[in-house]
Every structure is written in structure tokens, then in C-alpha cells.
C-alpha positions in Angstrom: 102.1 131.9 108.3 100.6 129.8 104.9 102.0 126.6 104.5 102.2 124.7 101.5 102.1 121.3 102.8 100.2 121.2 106.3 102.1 118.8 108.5 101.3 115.4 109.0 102.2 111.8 109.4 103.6 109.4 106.3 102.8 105.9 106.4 102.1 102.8 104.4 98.4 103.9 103.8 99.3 107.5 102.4 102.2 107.2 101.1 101.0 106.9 97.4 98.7 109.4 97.6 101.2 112.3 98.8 104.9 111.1 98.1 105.0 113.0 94.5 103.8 116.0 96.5 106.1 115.6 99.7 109.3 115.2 96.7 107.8 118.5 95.2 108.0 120.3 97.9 111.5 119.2 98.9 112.4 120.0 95.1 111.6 123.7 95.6 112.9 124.4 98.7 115.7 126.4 99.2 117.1 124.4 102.1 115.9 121.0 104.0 115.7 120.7 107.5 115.7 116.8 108.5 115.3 115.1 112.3 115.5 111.8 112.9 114.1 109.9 115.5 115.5 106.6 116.9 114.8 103.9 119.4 117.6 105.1 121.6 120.2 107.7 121.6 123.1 106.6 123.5 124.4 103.1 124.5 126.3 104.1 127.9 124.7 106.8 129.9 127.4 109.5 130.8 128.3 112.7 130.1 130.6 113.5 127.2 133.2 115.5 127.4 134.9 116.9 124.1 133.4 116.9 120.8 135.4 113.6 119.5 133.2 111.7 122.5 130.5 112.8 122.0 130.5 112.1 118.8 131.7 108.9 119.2 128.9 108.0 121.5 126.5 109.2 119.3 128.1 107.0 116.2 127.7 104.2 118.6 124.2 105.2 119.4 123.0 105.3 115.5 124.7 102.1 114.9 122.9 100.5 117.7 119.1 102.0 117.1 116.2 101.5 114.5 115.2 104.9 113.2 111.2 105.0 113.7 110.1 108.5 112.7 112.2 110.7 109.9 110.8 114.7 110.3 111.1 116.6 106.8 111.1 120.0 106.4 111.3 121.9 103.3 111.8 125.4 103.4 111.3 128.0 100.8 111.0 132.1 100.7 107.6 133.9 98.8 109.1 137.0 97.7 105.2 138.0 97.2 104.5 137.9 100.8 108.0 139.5 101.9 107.5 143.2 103.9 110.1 145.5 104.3 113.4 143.5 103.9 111.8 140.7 105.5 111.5 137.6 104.1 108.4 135.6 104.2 108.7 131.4 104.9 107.1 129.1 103.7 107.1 125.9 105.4 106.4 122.3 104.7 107.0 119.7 107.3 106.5 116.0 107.2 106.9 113.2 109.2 107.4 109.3 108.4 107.1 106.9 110.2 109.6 103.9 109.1 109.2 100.3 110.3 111.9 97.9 108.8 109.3 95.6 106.9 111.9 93.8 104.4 114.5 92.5 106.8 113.0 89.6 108.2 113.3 88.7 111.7 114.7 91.9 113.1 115.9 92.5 116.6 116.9 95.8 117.4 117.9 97.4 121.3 115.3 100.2 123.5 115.4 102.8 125.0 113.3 102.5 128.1 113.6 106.4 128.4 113.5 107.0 124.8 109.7 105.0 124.4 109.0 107.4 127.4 110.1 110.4 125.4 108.3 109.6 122.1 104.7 108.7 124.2 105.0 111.7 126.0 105.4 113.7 122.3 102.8 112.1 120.7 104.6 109.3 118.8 102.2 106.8 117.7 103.5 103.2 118.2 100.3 101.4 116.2 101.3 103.4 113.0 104.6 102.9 113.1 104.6 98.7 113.8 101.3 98.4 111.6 102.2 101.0 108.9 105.8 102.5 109.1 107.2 102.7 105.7 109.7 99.8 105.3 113.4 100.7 104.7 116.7 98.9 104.6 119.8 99.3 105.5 122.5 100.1 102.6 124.1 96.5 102.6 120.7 95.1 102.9 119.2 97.2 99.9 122.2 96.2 97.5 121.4 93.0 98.1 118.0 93.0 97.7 118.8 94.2 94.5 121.2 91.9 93.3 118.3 89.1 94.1 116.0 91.2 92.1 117.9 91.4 89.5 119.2 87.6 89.1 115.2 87.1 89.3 114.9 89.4 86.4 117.5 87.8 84.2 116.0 84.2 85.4 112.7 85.2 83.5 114.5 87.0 80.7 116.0 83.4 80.1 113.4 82.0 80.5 111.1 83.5 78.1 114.0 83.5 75.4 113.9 79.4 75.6 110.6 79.3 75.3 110.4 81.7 72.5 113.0 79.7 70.8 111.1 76.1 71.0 108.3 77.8 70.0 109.7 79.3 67.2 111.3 75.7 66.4 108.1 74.1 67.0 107.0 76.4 64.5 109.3 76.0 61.6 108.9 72.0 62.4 105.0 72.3 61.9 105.5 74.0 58.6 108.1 71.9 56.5 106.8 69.0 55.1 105.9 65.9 56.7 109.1 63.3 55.6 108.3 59.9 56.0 110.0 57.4 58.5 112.9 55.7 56.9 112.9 51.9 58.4 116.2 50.5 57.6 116.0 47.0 55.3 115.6 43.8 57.8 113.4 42.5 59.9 111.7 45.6 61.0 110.8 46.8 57.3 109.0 43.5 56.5 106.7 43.5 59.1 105.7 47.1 58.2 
């Protein structure tokens, strides 16, 4: 099997240099597998009965654990290789490694057994402290923005004032120079 896009591991360091080509390849896929790997999986360990509890424990579990790793995988047919009825795949996968860089001090629960797992697959915990992509959660993004943006309009005021004293400054320097009126008394005599 070809693939388009060999897997491999996002970080910091490559993430300019492939990121237009990882979005291309999601772009013309025909579907997009994703797995997501956290710090943890559940809070309580015990078996869960009944979709509504397990789903519930695993709600609990997201809530409670960073994401570290994000696994892409874009899929797409080539009708040129297809045989027979048989269509030919064409896969992409991709993983990321995400370290939350923008939140400040950040204190997030382990897994003992989930650190265990992702060792014993390969997981490499230097890339993903040193260079995991940064991310935020949705409340933290929005406000991130919002400081942006008052940052934005700070400097857009900013540079208007200034435009407009020098533009006063300007019109100033070019009308003629008026001489100082000193009111009659004692002032004007000793001038």
C-alpha cells in the first residue's frame, strides 16, 4: 500500500514545515479517522455496566485528563489503483503531540497505568513536554482572544492620536508665526 503522507510525529519544530500538507490531505479525504490520547481514561476504576455509565465515566474521564497525542488519519480511495471491484486506500496518518503551552501554571491528574501504557507504545514524553503543540481549552481560547483583540484596538488608538498631533503639529508648523500679544501694563513696558 502507497501512502501519501508517511506517518509521523507533529511537534513545535515541524509544524510549519508540514501543517499546509497535513490540512491537504485531510481536505481530500473522503472520511477522517481521529484517536485521541489522554493522560488518563477513567477517574474511578470499575466496570461499567450500561451504555449511559459508561459513558458517563468516560465524560468524567475527558473532563479530568490533558489530551497529549491527537492521531489523524485521512483516508481517501485511488480509483487508478482499484482491481476488480476493489477499492484501493490511500492512507495518511499523523500524530501530534499537544502540550498546553498558553495556560500558565497548569496542573492536570495521571494516570499511573496510562504513562505505563503510552511508554510501553512508544509515546515520547521529551517531545511532547519540550515540543507538544500548545492548545487551549475553548473558554481559555475565547479569552485569549478577547485580550488580543482589546490589544489590537489599544494600538489602533493609539496610532490614531498620534497621527492626529502630528497632523496638528503639522498644520501649526505651517500657518504663520503670530506674535505674542502682552496685554498693556506692567508687563508690556518692560518688554
Amino acid at each position: 500500500m502507497r501512502r501519501a503522507l508517511a506517518r509521523f510525529s507533529v511537534t513545535r519544530r515541524n509544524w510549519r514545515e508540514v501543517h499546509k500538507q497535513v490540512l491537504e490531505e485531510v481536505k481530500r479525504a473522503e472520511f477522517v479517522a481521529f484517536d485521541l490520547e489522554l493522560t488518563g481514561l477513567h477517574v474511578k476504576n470499575e466496570r461499567f455496566i450500561g451504555i449511559d455509565r459508561c459513558y458517563a465515566a468516560h465524560r468524567e474521564g475527558a473532563r479530568t485528563f490533558l489530551p497529549v497525542q491527537v492521531g489523524i488519519c485521512a483516508a481517501r480511495r485511488c480509483p487508478e489503483r482499484s482491481v476488480a471491484g476493489a477499492s484501493h486506500w490511500i492512507l495518511s496518518p499523523v500524530s501530534l503531540y499537544v502540550f498546553p503551552r498558553e495556560s500558565g501554571e497548569q496542573h492536570f491528574s495521571v494516570s499511573a497505568a496510562t504513562m505505563v501504557f503510552l511508554d510501553q507504545n512508544g509515546f515520547n514524553f521529551n517531545d511532547w513536554v519540550r515540543h507538544g503543540l500548545g492548545w487551549l481549552r475553548p473558554a481559555e481560547e475565547e479569552e485569549k482572544r478577547r485580550s488580543v483583540q482589546q490589544r489590537i484596538d489599544e494600538v489602533g488608538r493609539l496610532k490614531r492620536g498620534a497621527m492626529a498631533n502630528a497632523s496638528a503639529a503639522e498644520a501649526a508648523a505651517q500657518q504663520p508665526a503670530v506674535p505674542l500679544e502682552i496685554p498693556e501694563g506692567a508687563d508690556r513696558s518692560t518688554v
